[in-house]
MMTF fields as JSON, N, C-alpha, C and O atoms, coordinates in Angstrom:
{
  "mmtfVersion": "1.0.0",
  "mmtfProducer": "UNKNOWN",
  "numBonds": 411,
  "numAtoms": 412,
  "numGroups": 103,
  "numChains": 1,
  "numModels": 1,
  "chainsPerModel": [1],
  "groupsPerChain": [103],
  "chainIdList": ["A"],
  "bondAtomList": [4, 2, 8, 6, 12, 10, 16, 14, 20, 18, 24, 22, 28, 26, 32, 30, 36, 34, 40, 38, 44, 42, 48, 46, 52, 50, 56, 54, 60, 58, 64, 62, 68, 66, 72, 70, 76, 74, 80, 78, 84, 82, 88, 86, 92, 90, 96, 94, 100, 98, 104, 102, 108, 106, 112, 110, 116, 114, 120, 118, 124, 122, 128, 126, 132, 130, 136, 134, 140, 138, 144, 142, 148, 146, 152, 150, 156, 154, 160, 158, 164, 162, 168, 166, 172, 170, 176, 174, 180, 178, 184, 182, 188, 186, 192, 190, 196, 194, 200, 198, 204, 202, 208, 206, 212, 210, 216, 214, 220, 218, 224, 222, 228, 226, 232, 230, 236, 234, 240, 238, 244, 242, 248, 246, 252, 250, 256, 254, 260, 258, 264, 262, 268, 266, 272, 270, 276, 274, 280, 278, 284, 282, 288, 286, 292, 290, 296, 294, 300, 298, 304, 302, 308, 306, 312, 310, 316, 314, 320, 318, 324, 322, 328, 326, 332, 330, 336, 334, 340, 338, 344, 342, 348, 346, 352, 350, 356, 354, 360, 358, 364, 362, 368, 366, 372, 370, 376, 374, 380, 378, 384, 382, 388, 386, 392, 390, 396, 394, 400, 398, 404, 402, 408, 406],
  "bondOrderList": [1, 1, 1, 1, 1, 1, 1, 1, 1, 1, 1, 1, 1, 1, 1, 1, 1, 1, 1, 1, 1, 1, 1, 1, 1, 1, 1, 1, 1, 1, 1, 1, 1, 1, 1, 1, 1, 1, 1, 1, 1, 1, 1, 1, 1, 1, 1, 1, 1, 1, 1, 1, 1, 1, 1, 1, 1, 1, 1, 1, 1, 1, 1, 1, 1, 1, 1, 1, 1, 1, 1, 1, 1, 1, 1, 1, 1, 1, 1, 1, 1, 1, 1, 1, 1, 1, 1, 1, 1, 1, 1, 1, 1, 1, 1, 1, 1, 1, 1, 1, 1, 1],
  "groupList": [{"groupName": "UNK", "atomNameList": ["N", "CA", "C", "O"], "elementList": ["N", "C", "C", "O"], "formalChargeList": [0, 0, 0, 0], "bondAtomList": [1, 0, 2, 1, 3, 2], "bondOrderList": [1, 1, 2], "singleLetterCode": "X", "chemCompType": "L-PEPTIDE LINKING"}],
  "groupTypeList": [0, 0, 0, 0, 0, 0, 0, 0, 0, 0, 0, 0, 0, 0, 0, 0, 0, 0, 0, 0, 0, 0, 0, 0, 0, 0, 0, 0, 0, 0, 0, 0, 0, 0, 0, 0, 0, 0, 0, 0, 0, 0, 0, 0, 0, 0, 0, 0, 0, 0, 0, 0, 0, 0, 0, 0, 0, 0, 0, 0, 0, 0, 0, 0, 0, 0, 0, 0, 0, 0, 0, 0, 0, 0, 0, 0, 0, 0, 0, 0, 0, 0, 0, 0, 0, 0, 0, 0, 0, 0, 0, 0, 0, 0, 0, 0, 0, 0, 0, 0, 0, 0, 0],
  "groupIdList": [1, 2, 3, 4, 5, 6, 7, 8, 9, 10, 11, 12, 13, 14, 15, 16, 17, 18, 19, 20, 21, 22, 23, 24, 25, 26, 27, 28, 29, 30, 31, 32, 33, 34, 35, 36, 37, 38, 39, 40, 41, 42, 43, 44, 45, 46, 47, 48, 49, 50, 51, 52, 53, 54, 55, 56, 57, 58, 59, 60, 61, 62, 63, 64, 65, 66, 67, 68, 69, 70, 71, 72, 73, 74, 75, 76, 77, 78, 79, 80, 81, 82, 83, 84, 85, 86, 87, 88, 89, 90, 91, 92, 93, 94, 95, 96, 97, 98, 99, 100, 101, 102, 103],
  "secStructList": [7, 7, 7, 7, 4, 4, 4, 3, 3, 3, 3, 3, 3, 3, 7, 6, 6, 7, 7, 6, 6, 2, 2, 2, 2, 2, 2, 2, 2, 2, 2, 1, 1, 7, 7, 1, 3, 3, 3, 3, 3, 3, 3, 3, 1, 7, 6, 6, 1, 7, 7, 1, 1, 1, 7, 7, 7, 7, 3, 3, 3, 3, 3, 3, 3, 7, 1, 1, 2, 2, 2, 2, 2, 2, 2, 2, 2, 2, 2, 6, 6, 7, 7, 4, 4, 4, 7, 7, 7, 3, 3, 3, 7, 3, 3, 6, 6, 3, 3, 7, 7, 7, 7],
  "xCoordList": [0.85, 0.0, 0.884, 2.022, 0.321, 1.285, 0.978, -0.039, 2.338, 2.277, 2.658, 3.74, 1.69, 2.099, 3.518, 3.991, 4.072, 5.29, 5.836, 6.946, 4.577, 4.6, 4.539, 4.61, 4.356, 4.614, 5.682, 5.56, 6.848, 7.707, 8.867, 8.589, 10.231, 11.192, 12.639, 13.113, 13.201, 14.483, 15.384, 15.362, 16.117, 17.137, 18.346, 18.39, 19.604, 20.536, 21.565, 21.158, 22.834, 24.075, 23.982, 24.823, 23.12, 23.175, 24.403, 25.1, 24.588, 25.508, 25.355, 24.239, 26.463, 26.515, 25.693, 24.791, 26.144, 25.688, 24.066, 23.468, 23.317, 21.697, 21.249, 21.612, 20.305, 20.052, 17.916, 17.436, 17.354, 16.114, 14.814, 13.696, 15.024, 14.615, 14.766, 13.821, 16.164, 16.793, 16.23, 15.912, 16.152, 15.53, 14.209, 13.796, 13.369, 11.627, 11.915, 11.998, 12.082, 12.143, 12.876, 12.655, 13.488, 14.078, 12.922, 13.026, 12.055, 11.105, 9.672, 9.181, 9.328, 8.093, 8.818, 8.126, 9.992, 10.566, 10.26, 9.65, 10.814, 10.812, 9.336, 8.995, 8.444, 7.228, 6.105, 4.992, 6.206, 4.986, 4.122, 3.242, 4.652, 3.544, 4.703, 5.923, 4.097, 5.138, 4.963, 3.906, 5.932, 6.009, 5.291, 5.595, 4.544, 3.616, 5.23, 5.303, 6.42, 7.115, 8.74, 8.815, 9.678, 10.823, 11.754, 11.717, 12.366, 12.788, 14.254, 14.669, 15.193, 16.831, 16.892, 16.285, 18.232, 18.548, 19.986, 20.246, 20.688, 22.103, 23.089, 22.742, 24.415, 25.273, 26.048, 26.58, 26.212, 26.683, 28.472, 28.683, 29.102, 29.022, 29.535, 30.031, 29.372, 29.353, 31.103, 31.778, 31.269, 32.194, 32.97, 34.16, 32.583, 32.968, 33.064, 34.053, 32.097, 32.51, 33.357, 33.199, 34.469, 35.436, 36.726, 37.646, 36.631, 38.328, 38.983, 38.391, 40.309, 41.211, 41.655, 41.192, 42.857, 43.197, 42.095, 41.788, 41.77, 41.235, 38.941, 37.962, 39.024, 37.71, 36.69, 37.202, 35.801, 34.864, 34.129, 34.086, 33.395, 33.264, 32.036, 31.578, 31.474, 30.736, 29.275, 29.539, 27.889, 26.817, 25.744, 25.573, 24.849, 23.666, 22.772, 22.866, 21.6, 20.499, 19.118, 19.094, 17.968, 16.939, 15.625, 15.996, 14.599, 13.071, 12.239, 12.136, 11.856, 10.577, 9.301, 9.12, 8.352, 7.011, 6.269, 6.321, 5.621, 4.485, 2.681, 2.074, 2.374, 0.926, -0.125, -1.229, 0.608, 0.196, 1.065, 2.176, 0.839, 2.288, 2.854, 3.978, 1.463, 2.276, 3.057, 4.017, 2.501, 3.467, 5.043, 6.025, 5.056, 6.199, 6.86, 8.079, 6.162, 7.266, 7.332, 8.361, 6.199, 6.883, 8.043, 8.746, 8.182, 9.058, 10.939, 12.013, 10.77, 11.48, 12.11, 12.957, 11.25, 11.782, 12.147, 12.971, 11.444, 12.039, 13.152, 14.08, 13.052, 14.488, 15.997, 17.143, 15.603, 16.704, 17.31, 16.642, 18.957, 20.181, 20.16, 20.942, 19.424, 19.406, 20.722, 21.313, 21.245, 22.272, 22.482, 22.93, 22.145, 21.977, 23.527, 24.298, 23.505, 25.629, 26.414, 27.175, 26.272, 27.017, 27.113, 27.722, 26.435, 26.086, 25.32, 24.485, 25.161, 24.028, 23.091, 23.395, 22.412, 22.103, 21.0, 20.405, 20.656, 19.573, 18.38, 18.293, 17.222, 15.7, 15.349, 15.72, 14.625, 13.82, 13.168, 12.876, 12.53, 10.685, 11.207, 11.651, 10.881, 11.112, 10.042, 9.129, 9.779, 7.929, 8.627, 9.592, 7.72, 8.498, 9.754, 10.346, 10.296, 12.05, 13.381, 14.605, 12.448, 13.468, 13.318, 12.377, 14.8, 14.567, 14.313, 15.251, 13.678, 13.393, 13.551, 12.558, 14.129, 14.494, 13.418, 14.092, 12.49, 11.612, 12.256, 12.949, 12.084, 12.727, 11.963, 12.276],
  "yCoordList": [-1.195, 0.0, 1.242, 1.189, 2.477, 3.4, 4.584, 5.039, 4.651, 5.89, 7.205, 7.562, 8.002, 9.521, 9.728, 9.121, 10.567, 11.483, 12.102, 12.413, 12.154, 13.251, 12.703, 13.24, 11.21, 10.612, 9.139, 8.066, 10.07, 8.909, 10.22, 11.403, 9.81, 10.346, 9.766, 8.834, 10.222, 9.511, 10.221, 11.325, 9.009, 9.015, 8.747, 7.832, 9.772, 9.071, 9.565, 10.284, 9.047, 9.691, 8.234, 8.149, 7.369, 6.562, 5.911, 5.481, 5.892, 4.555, 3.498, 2.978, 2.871, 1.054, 0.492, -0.345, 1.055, -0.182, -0.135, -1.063, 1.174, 1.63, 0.477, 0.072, -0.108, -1.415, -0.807, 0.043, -1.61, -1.167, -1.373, -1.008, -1.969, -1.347, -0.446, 0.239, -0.105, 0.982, 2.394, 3.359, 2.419, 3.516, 3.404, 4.048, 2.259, 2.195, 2.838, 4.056, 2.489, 3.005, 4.851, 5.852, 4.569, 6.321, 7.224, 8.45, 6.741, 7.042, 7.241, 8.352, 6.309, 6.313, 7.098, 7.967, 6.947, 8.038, 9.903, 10.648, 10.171, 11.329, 11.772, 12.819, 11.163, 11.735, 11.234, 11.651, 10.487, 9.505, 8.783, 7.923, 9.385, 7.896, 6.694, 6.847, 5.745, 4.693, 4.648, 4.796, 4.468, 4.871, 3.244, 2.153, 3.419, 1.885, 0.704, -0.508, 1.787, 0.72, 1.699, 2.926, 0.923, 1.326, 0.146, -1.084, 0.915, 0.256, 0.616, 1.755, -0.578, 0.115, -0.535, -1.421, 0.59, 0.874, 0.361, 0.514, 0.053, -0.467, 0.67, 1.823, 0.306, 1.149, 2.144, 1.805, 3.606, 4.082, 4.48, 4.388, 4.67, 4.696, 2.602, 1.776, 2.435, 1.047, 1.179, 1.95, 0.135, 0.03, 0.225, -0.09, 0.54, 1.287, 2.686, 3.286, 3.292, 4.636, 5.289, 6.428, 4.216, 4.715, 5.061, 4.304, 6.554, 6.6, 7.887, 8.664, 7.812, 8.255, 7.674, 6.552, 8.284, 7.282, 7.534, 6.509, 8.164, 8.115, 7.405, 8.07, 6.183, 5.622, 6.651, 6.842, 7.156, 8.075, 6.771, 5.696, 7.313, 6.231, 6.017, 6.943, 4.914, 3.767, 4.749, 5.204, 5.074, 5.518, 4.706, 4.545, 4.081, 3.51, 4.833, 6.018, 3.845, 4.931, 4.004, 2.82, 4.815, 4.081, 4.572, 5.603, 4.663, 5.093, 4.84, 3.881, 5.806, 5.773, 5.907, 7.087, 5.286, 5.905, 5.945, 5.029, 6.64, 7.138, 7.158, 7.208, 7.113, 7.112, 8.504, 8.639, 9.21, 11.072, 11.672, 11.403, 12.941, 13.149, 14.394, 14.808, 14.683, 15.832, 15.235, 15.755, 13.38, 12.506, 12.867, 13.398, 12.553, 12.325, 14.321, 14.483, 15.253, 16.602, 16.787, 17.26, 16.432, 16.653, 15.357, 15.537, 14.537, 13.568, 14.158, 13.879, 14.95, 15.448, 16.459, 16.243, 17.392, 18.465, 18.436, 19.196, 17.497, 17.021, 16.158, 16.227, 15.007, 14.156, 15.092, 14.712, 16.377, 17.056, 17.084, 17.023, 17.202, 17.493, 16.35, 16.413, 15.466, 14.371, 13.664, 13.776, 12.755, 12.221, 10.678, 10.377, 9.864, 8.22, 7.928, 8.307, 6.834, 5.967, 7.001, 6.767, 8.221, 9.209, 10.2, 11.249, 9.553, 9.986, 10.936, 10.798, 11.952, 13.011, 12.852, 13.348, 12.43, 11.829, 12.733, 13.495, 12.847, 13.741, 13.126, 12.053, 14.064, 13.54, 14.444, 15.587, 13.706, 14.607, 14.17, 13.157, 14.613, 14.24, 14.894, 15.962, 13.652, 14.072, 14.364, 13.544, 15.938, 15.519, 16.321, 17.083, 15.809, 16.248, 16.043, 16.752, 15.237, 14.781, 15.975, 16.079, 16.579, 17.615, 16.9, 16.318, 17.275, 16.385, 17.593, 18.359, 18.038, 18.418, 19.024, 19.749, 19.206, 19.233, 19.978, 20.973, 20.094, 20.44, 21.161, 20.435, 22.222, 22.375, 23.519, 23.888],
  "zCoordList": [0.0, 0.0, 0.0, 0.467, -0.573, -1.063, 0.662, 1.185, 0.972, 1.954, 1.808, 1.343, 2.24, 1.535, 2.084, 3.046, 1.425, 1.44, 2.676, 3.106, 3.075, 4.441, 5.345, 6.451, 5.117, 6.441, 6.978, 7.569, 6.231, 5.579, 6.346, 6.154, 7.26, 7.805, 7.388, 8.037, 6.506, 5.872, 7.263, 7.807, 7.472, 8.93, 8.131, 7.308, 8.442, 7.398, 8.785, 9.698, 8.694, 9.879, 11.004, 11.9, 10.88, 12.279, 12.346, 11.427, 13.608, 13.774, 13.622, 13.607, 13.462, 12.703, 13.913, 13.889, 14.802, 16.164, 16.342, 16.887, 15.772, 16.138, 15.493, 14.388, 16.376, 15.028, 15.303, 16.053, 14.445, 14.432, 15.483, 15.12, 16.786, 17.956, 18.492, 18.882, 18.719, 19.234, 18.501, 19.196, 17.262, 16.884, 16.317, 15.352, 17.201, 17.605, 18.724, 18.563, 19.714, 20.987, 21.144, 21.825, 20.421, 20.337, 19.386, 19.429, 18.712, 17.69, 19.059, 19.263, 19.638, 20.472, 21.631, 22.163, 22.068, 23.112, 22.905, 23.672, 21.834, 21.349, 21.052, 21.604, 20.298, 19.835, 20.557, 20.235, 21.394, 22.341, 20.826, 20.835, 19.788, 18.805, 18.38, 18.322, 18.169, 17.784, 16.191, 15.578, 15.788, 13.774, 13.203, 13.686, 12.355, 11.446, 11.307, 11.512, 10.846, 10.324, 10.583, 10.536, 10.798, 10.74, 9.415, 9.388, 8.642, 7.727, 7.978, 7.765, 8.527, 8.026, 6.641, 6.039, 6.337, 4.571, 4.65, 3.457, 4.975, 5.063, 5.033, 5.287, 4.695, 4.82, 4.1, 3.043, 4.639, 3.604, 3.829, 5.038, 3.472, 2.217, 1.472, 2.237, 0.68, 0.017, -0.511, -1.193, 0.143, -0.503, -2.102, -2.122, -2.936, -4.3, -4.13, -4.551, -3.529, -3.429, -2.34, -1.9, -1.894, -1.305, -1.873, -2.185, -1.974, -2.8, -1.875, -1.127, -2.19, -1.453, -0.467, -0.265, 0.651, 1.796, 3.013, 3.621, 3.235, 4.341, 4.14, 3.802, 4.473, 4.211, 5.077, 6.18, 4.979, 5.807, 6.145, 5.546, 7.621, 8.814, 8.066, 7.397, 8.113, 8.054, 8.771, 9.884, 8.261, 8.557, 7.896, 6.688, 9.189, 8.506, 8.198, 8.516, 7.205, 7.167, 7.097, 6.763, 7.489, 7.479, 7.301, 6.739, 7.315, 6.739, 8.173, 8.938, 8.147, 9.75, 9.371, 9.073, 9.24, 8.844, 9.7, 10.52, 9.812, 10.748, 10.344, 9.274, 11.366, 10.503, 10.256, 9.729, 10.766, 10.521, 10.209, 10.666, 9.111, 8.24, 9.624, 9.908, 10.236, 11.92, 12.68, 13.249, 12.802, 14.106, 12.94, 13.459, 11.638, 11.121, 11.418, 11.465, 11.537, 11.26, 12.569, 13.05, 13.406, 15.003, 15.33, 16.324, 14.82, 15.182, 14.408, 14.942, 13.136, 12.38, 14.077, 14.945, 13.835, 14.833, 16.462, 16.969, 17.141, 18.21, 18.162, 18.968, 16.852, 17.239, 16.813, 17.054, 16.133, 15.34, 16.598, 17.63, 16.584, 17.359, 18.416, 19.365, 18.307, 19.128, 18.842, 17.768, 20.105, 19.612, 20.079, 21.186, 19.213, 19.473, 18.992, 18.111, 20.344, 20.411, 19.84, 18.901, 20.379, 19.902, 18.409, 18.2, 17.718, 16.457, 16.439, 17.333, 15.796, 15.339, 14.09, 13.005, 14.21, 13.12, 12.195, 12.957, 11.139, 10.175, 9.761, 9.164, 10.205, 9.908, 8.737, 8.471, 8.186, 6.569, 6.408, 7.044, 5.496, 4.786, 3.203, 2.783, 2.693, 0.793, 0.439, 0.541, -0.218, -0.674, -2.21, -2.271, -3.36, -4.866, -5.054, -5.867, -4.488, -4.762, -3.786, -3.853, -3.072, -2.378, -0.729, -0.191, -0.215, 1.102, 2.155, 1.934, 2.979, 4.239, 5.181, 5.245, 5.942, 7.068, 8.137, 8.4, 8.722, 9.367, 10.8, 11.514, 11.107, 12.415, 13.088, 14.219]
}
């Protein structure tokens, strides 16, 4: 089934170690709603697009959906500057192919 735009939170910056409870529970922590679905996306950067000497550190990313596109921009703006296993990680909402940032 197709979910609007607006209620879809692209999470990108996590740490390797956040696995996808950890950011259910950091998701229902922050906004008191719990998101329909948490999707992790694997890792960036992939191995091919590492060039030069120094490899840039290893960041998961993942998809939060929510079931109100407000739970998804209040969840945007409260989790902003949050900081999970030390990471800072970035919330957005893509709506027309542009990403977000709600604050």
């Amino acid at each position: 089934e197709k979910v609007s735009d607006e209620c879809v939170v692209h999470v990108r910056n996590l740490d390797v170690q956040v696995n996808q409870k950890e950011l259910l529970d950091f998701c229902t922590k922050v906004v008191g709603a719990t998101p329909s679905t948490v999707r992790m996306l694997g890792t960036r950067p992939k191995g091919s697009e590492v060039t030069g000497e120094r490899a840039p550190k290893e960041t998961v990313r993942a998809v939060v959906i929510f079931a109100a596109p407000d739970d998804a921009t209040t969840f945007c703006v409260k989790a902003s500057g949050s900081r999970l296993k030390g990471r800072t990680p970035t919330f957005g909402i893509k709506l027309e192919g542009k990403m977000l940032y709600p604050s």
